[in-house]
C-alpha positions in Angstrom: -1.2 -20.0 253.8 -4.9 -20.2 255.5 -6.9 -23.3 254.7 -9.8 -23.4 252.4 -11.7 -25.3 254.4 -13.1 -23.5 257.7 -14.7 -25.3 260.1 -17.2 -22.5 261.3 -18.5 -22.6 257.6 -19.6 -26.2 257.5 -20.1 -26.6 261.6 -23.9 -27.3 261.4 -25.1 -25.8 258.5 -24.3 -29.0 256.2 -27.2 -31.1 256.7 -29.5 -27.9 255.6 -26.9 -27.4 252.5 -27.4 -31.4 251.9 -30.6 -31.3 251.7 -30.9 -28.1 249.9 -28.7 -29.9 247.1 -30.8 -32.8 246.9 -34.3 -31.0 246.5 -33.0 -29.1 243.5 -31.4 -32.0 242.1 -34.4 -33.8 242.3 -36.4 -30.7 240.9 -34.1 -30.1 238.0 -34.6 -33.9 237.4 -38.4 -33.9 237.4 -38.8 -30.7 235.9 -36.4 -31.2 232.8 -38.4 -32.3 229.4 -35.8 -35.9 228.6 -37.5 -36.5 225.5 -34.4 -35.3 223.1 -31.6 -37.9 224.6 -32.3 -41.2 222.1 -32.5 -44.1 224.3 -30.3 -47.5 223.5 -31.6 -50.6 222.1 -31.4 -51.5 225.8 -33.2 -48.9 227.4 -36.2 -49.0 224.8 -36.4 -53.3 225.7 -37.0 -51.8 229.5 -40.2 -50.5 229.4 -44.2 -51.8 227.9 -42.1 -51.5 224.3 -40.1 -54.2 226.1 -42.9 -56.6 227.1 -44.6 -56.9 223.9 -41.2 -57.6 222.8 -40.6 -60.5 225.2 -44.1 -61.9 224.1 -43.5 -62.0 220.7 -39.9 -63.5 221.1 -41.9 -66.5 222.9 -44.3 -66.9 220.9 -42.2 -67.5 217.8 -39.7 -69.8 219.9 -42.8 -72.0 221.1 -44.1 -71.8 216.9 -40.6 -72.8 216.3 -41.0 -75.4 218.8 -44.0 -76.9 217.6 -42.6 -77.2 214.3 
């Protein structure tokens, strides 16, 4: 049986392949509209939604403080 893997194949040409794999990945990723996957309770607390959040969480523990 001959290998699968051949060493003339991947000799230098796998830092161009690497990096060819990366720039589409990170096309695909950029170019792909995300809006249709729903986003967990956690991942919505993440962003500005998140921060007004957080403020209004301390400001009704320091109200329930000063009660």
């Amino acid at each position: 049986m001959h290998p699968v893997f051949h060493s003339e194949i991947v000799g230098l040409d796998w830092p161009i392949i690497l990096i060819g794999h990366v720039i589409m990945f990170w096309s695909l990723t950029v170019k792909i509209d995300w809006s249709w996957i729903p986003l967990t309770d956690h991942e919505k607390l993440c962003g500005s939604a998140g921060n007004t959040y957080r403020a209004q969480v301390s400001s009704l523990e320091k109200t329930f403080q000063n009660s």
